[in-house]
C-alpha positions in Angstrom: 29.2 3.9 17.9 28.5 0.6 15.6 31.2 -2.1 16.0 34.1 -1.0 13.1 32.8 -5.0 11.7 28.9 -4.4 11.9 30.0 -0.8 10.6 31.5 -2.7 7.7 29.3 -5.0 6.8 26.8 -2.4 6.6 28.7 -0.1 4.0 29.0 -3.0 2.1 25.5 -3.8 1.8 24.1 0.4 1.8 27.1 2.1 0.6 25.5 2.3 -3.1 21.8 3.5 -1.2 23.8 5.9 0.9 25.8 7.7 -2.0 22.8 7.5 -4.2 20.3 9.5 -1.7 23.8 12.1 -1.0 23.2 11.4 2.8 26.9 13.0 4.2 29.5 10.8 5.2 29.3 12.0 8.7 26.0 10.6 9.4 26.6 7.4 8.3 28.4 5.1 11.5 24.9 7.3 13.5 22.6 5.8 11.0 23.9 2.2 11.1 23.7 2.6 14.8 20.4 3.6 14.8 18.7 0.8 12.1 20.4 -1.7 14.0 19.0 -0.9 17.1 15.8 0.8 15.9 16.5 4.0 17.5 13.5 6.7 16.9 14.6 9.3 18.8 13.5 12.8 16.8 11.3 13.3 19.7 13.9 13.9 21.6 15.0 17.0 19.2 12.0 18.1 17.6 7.7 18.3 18.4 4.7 18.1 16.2 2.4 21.4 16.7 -1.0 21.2 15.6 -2.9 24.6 14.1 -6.0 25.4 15.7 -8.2 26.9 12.6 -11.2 28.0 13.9 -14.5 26.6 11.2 -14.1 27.3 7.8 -11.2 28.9 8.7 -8.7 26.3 7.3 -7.9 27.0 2.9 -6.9 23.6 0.7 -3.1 25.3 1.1 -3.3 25.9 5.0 -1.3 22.9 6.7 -2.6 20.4 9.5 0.8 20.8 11.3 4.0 21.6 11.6 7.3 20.4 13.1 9.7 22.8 15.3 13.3 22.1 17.1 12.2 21.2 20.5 15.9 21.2 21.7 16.6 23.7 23.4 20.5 23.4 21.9 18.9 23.7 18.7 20.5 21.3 15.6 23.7 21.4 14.1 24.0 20.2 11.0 27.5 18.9 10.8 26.8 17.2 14.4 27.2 13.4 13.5 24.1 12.5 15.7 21.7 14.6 14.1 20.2 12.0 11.4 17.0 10.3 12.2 14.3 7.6 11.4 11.2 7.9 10.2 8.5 5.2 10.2 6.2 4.3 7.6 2.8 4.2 8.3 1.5 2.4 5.4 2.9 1.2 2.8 0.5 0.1 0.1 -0.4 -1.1 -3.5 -2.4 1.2 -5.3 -5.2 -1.8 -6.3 -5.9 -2.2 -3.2 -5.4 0.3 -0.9 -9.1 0.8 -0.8 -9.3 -2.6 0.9 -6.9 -2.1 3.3 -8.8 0.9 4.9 -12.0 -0.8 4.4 -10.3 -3.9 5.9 -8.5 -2.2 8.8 -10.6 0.1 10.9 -7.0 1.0 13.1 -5.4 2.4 10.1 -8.5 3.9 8.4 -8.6 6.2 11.9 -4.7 6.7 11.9 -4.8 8.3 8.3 -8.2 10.2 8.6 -6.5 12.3 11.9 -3.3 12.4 9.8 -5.1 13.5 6.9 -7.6 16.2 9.0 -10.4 14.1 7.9 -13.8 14.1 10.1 -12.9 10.9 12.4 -17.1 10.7 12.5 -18.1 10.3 8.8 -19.3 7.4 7.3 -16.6 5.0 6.9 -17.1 4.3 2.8 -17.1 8.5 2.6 -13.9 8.7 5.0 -12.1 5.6 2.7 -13.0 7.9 -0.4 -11.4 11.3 1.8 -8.5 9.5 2.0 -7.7 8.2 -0.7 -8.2 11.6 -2.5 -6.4 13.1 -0.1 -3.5 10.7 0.4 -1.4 12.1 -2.7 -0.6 14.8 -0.3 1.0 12.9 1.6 2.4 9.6 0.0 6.0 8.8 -1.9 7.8 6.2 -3.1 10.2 3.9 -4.2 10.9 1.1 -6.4 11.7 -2.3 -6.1 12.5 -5.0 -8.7 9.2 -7.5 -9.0 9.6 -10.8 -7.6 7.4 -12.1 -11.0 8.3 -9.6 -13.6 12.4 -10.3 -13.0 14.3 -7.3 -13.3 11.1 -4.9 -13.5 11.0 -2.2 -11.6 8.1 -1.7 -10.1 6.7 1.2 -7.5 5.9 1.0 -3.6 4.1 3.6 -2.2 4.3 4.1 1.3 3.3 7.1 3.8 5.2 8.4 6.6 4.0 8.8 10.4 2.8 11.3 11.7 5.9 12.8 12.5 7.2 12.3 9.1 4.4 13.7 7.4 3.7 16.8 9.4 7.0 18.4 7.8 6.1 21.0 5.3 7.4 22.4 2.2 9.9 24.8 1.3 11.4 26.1 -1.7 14.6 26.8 0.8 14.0 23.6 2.7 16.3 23.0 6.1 15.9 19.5 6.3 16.4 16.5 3.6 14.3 13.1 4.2 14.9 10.5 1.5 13.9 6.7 1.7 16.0 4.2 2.7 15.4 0.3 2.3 17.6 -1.3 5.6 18.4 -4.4 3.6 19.2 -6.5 6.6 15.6 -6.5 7.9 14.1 -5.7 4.4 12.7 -2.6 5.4 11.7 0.5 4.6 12.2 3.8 6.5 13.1 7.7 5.9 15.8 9.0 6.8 16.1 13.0 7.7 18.6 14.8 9.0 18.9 18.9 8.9 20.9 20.8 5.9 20.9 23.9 7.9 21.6 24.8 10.9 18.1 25.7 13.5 17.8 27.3 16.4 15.1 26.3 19.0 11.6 26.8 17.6 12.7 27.0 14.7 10.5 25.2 12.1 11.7 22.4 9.9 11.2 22.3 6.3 11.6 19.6 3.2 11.6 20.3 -0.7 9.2 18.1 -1.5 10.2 18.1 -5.1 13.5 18.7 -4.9 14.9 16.6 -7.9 13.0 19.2 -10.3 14.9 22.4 -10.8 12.4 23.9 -13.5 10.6 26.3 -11.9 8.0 25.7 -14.3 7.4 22.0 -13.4 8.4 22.6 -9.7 5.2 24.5 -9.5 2.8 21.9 -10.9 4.7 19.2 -9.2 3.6 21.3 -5.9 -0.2 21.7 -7.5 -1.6 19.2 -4.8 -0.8 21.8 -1.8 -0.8 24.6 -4.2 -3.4 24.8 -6.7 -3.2 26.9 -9.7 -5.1 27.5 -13.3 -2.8 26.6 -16.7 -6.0 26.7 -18.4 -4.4 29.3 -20.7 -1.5 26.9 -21.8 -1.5 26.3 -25.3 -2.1 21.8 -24.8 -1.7 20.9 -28.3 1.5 18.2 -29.1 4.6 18.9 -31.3 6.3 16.5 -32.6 9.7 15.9 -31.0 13.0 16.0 -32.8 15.6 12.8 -33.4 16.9 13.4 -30.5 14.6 12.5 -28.2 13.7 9.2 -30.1 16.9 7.9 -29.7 17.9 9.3 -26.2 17.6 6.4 -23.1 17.9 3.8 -25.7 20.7 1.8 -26.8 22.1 3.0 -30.2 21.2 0.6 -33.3 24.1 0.0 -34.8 23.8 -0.2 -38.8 26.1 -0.6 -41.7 27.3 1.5 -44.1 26.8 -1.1 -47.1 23.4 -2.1 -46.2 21.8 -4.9 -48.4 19.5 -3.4 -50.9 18.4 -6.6 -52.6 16.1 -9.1 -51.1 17.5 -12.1 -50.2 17.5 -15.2 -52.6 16.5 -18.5 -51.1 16.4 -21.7 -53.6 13.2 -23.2 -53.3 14.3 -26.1 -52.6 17.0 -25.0 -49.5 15.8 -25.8 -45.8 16.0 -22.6 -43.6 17.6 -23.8 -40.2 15.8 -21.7 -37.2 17.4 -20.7 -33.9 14.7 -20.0 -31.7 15.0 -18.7 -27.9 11.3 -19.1 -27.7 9.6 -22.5 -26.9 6.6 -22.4 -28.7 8.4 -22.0 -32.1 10.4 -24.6 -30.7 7.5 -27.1 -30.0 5.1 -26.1 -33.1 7.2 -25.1 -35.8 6.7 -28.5 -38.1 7.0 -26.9 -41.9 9.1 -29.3 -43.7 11.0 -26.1 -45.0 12.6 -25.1 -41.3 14.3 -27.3 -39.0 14.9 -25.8 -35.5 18.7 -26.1 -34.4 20.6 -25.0 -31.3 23.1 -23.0 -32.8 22.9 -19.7 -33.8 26.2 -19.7 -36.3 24.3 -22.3 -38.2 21.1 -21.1 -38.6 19.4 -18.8 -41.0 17.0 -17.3 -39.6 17.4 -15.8 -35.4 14.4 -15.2 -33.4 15.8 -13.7 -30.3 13.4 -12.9 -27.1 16.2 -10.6 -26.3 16.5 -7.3 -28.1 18.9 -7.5 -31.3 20.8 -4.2 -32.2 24.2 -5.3 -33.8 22.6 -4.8 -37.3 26.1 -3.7 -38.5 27.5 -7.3 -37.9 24.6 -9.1 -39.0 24.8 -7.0 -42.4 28.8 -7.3 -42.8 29.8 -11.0 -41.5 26.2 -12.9 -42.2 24.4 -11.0 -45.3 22.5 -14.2 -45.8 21.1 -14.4 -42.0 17.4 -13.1 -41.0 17.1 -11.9 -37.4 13.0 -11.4 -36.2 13.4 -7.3 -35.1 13.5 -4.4 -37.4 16.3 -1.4 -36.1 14.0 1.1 -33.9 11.0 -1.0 -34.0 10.6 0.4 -30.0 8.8 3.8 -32.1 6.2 1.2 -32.3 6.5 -0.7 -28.9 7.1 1.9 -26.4 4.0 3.8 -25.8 4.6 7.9 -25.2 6.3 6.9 -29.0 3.6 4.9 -30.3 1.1 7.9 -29.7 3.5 10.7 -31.2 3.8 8.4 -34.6 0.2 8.0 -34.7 -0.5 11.7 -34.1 1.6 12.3 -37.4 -1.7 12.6 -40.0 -3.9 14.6 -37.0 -5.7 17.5 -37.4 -6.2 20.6 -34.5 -8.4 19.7 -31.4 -11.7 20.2 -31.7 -12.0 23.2 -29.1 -16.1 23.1 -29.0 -15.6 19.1 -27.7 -11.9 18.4 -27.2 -11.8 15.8 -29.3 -8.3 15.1 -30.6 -7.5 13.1 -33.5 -6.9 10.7 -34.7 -10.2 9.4 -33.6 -8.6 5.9 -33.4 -5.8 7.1 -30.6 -7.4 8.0 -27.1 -5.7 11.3 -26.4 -2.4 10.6 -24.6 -0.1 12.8 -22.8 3.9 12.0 -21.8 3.9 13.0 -18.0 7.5 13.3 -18.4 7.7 15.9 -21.5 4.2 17.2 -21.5 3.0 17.6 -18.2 2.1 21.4 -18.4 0.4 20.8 -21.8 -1.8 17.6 -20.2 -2.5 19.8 -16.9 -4.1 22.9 -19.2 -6.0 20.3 -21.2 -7.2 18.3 -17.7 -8.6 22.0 -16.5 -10.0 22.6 -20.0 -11.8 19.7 -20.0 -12.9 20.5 -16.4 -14.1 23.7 -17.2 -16.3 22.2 -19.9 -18.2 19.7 -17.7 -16.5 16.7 -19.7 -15.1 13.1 -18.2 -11.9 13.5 -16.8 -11.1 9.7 -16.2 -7.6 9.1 -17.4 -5.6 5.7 -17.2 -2.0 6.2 -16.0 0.6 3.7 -17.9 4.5 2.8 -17.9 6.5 3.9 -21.1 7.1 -0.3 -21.6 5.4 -2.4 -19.4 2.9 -4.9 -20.8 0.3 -6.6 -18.7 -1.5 -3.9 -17.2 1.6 -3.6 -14.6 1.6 -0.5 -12.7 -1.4 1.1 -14.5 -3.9 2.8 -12.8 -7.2 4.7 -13.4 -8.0 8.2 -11.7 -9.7 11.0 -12.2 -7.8 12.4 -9.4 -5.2 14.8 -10.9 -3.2 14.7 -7.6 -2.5 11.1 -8.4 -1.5 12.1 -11.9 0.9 14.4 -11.0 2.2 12.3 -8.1 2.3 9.3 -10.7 4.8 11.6 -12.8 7.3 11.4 -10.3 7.5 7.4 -10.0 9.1 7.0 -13.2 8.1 7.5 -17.3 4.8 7.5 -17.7 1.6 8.2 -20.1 -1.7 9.4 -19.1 -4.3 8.0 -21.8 -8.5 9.3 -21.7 -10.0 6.5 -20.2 -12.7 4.8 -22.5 -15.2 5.4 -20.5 -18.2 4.2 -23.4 -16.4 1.1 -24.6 -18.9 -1.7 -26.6 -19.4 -3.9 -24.1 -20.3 -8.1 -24.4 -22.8 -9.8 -22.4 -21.4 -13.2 -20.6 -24.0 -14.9 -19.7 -21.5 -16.8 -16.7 -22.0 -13.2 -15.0 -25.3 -11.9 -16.5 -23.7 -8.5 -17.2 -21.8 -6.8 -19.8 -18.0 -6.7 -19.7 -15.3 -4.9 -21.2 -13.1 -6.5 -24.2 -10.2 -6.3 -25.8 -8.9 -7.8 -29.1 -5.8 -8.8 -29.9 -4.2 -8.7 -33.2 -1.2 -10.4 -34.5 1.0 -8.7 -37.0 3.9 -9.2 -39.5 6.1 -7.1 -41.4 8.2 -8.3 -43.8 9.8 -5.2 -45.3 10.0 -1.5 -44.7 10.1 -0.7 -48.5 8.3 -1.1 -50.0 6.3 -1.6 -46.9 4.3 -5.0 -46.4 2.3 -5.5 -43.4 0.2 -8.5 -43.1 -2.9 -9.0 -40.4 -3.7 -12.3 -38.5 -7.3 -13.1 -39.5 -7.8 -15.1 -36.3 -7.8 -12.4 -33.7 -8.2 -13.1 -29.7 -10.4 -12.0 -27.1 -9.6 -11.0 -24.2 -13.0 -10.4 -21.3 -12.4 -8.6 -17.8 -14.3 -10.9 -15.3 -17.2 -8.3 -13.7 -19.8 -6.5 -15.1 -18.4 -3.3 -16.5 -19.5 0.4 -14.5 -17.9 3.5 -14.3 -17.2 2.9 -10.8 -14.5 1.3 -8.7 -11.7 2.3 -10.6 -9.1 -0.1 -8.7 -11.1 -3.2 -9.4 -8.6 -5.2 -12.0 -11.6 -7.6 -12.7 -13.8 -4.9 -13.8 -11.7 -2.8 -16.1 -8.9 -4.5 -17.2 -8.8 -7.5 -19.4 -5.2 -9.2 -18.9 -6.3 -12.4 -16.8 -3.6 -14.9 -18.3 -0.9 -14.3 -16.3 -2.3 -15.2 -12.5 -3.7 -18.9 -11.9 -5.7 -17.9 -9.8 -7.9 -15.8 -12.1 -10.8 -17.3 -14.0 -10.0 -16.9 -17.6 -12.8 -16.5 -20.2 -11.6 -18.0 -23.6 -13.8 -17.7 -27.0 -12.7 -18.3 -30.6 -12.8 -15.5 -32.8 -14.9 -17.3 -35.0 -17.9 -17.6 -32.2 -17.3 -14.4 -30.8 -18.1 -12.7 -34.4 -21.2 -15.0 -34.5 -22.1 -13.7 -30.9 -21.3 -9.9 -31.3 -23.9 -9.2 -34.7 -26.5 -11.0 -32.6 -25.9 -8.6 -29.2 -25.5 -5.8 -31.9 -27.6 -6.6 -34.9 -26.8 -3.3 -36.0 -23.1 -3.9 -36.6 -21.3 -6.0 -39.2 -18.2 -7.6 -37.9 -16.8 -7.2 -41.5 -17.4 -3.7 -41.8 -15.8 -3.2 -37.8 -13.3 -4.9 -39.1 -12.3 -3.0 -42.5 -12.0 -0.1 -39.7 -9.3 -2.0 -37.7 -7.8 -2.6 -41.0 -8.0 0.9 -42.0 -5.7 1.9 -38.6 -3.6 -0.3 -38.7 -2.6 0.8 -41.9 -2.3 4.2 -41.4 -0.6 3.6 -37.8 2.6 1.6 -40.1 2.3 4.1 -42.9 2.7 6.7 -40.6 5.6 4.5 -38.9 7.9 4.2 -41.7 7.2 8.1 -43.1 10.8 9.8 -41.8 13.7 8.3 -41.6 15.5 6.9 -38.2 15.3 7.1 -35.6 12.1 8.6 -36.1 10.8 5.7 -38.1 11.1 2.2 -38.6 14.3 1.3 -40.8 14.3 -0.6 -43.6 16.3 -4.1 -43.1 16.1 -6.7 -46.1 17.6 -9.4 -42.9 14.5 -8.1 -40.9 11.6 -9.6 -40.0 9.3 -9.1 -37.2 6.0 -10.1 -35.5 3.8 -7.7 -33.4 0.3 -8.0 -31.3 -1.7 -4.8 -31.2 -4.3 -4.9 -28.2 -7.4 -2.5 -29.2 -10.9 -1.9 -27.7 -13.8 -0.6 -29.8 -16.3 2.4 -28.5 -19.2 4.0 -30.1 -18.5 7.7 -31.2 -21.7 9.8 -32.6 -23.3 6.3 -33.4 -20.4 4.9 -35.3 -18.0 2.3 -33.7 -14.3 3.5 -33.6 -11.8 1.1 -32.8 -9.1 2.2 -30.3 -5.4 1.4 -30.5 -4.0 0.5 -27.0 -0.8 -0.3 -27.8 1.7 -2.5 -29.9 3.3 -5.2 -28.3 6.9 -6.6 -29.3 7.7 -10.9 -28.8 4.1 -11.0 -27.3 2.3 -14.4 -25.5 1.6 -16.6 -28.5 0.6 -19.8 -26.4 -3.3 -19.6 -27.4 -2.4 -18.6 -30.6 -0.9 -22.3 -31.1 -3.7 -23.8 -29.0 -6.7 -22.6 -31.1 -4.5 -23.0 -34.2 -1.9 -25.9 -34.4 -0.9 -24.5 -37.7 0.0 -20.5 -36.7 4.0 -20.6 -36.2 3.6 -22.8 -40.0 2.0 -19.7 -41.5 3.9 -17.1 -39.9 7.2 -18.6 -41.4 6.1 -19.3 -44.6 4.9 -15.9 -44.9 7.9 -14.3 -43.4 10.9 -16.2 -44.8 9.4 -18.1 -47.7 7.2 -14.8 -48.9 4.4 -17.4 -49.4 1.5 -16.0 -47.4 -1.6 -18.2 -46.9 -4.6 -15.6 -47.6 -6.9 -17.7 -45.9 -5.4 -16.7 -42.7 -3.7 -13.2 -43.4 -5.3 -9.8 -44.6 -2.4 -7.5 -46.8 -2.8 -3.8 -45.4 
């Protein structure tokens, strides 16, 4: 056994992994033992039999192997010895995977005879085999991002062979969890038998065993076992109060909340406590003056999320703070798309076209995954794209977004924490860069302000931003980030294409003489005024609340596409504290305009549209 020290030091550093995966207490000296000394022994106790399917013989649910107790003794499963590790075969990004086997020709042949895949085909056709095959057989875990801070973000990894011949069970005789050995920094499985097994007896794993609902245990399981939910019902109900407020931490708000707008003397300067730099280096109005406490100033503009309304109203009635309570309705997407839904009509069932037209039908993978899988197979049934982006509830940045049309990757995406599946644009109005000679995709950011709830002003930032992805745009190559995303700003290393608004309106009417820029435009308007109305229409938590002390500032990233001749812009998302750097760049002036408007309710109309 492990030294009682080395023993030690090990539960210090894996107790919380070890108790969080519920591996018994009995395995756990066997386990250290085994990491530190990078014992693979499950040979010794178990063998991987192959099935022999003569040709055509083999169905999409028959299985490639299986594993059996090779000792003769059989396994006990209180026996202290009987844990074991498992390798990883790959672990991988999702972007790039397709590089990888294209890159390594040793681990393009190791997956294709894991996977069953003809070891003679073309090597581009075997790359595509296994990466839609590989959701079969791939997991993972999540780690926090060395540049996002404390974001967690996934790793997928698949097992060896060993590993990943172990088939499922509903009444599994085997656990295998992962298990990061921190003192090496890597990644293994662990398994280790929850039943007692005879010799030849085969070994089985749940392979979703943290769903209980037999309902979403069975499409969890649709990538080894397919079935129809073509006759689901797949339109969306709104969800009650409950599950707006539930996983977030509770606003707290007073019971003698300020009714009256705040009174400022003309002639008063408004200190500012700012945690972000760029107010902080371009805010010159002489009415504000930036100071470094927050007990003197009037006005707080946190980067942190601000909930203590109840304190802010009752000790500082006079204070302004730069969030409104349950503002993340607007910033956290599965919530963004059930508010916009609010004013929809029935799916069209002739074209599946859900409304509005504005909001690319959306599903929540976590609430709705039944609904999304019988609208995926409707779609299917009709002939119609099925290219669907996969997104994080609340990361910005593109993080951990992925495009598929593979509903295997879907479902498997489900499991790696909250997540939306949005219909890919897959006709967006494109813009020629003549750098590439080729059309790109484009995004457009909007900055927006809310001063007050109710009545409800919104204000829109005339001078919008352009954002380009850096290849010519095709409905191909779904894992190429320079082809179809946008979001360049954030890696150095990136060539970043930068255009005023101002020249890119000039440009667009002359590669669509068509279009007017001022009549796309009084579209954009027209959504983002129904997205607010129809954010501020119920009362919290299902809406935003109305806070005289509030202020905020938003960006809204859209993409326009043509529908039946007629260009529809498309709302991506709403972002909260967003990147503002360019915005002072292009226009010295911005952060001047934003505060008058916001605190001194004197908005220059040069630079701000009223929706």
């Amino acid at each position: 056994m492990a030294g009682d020290s080395s023993f030690s030091e090990f539960l210090d550093n894996h107790k919380q992994q070890l108790l969080s995966h519920a591996i018994p207490i009995e395995f756990w000296e066997t386990l250290c033992k085994k990491l530190q000394h990078h014992i693979f022994d499950a040979g010794n106790s178990f063998s991987v039999l192959k099935f022999d399917y003569s040709s055509n013989e083999r169905t999409v649910t028959d299985p490639l192997y299986k594993v059996v107790v090779s000792n003769e003794g059989g396994i006990k499963k209180d026996d202290p010895i009987n844990i074991y590790l498992i390798d990883h075969a790959w672990t991988y990004s999702i972007t790039t995977a397709r590089q990888d086997l294209l890159d390594n020709p040793n681990l393009l042949d190791r997956m294709s005879n894991l996977m069953g895949i003809d070891p003679d085909s073309q090597t581009e056709d075997r790359v595509e085999q296994v990466f839609s095959e590989m959701w079969k057989f791939n997991n993972t875990y999540s780690v926090k991002s060395m540049q996002e801070g404390d974001t967690l973000l996934p790793v997928w990894y698949i097992m060896d062979e060993f590993g990943s011949a172990v088939q499922h069970s509903d009444e599994p005789t085997v656990r295998i969890v992962p298990f990061i050995y921190l003192n090496e920094g890597i990644a293994y499985s662990i398994l280790y038998p929850i039943s007692d097994l005879d010799y030849e007896d085969e070994i089985t794993v749940d392979y979703v065993e943290s769903y209980q609902d037999l309902e979403i245990r069975k499409v969890l399981l649709h990538p080894w076992f397919p079935n129809s939910y073509c006759d689901l019902d797949f339109s969306q109900i709104e969800p009650d109060a409950n599950y707006f407020s539930s996983g977030h931490i509770a606003e707290e708000m007073s019971n003698s909340e300020i009714t009256r707008d705040i009174s400022i003397p003309e002639d008063k300067v408004l200190k500012v406590y700012s945690e972000y730099k760029y107010i902080n280096e371009n805010l010159t109005h002489p009415r504000f003056v930036i100071v470094n406490n927050e007990e003197e100033a009037d006005i707080l503009w946190y980067t942190h999320h601000f909930k203590d309304f109840k304190t802010l109203t009752e000790q500082t009635p006079t204070k302004f703070v730069n969030q409104f309570p349950y503002e993340y309705i607007l910033t956290i997407k599965d919530l963004l798309s059930i508010i916009c839904r609010r004013n929809s009509k029935d799916t069209d069932k002739t074209t599946l076209q859900t409304t509005p037209t504005w909001l690319p039908t959306t599903y929540n993978l976590k609430t709705e995954l039944l609904k999304f899988m019988s609208y995926y197979q409707n779609r299917e049934k009709k002939g119609l794209n099925n290219l669907w982006i996969i997104k994080p509830f609340n990361l910005a940045r593109s993080l951990d977004s992925y495009i598929t049309d593979n509903i295997n990757m879907v479902i498997k995406s489900a499991q790696s924490g909250p997540k939306i599946v949005q219909k890919y644009i897959e006709n967006p109005i494109l813009f020629y860069r003549e750098d590439l000679s080729g059309k790109v995709k484009f995004d457009i950011r909007y900055v927006i302000l809310v001063s007050s709830v109710k009545p409800l002003r919104v204000f829109l930032y005339k001078h919008f931003f352009l954002r380009f992805a850096n290849k010519p745009f095709s409905l191909s190559n779904f894992d190429d980030y320079e082809m179809h995303f946008t979001v360049m700003n954030y890696d150095d290393k990136t060539p970043l294409c930068k255009m005023l608004c101002s020249d890119f309106k000039t440009e667009f009417e002359k590669q669509n003489p068509s279009e007017s820029w001022d009549h796309i435009e009084e579209k954009i308007i027209n959504m983002f005024r129904s997205v607010f109305e129809a954010a501020t229409m119920k009362d919290p938590p299902l809406s935003l609340a109305h806070n005289v002390q509030s202020r905020s500032l938003y960006a809204a990233d859209l993409m326009l596409t043509k529908q039946n001749l007629e260009v529809i812009p498309q709302l991506l998302e709403i972002n909260w504290m967003p990147d503002c750097a360019r915005a002072c760049q292009y226009y010295p002036g911005f952060y001047n305009d934003v505060f008058s408007l916001l605190f001194l309710n004197q908005p220059n109309l040069n630079v701000f549209h009223e929706l």
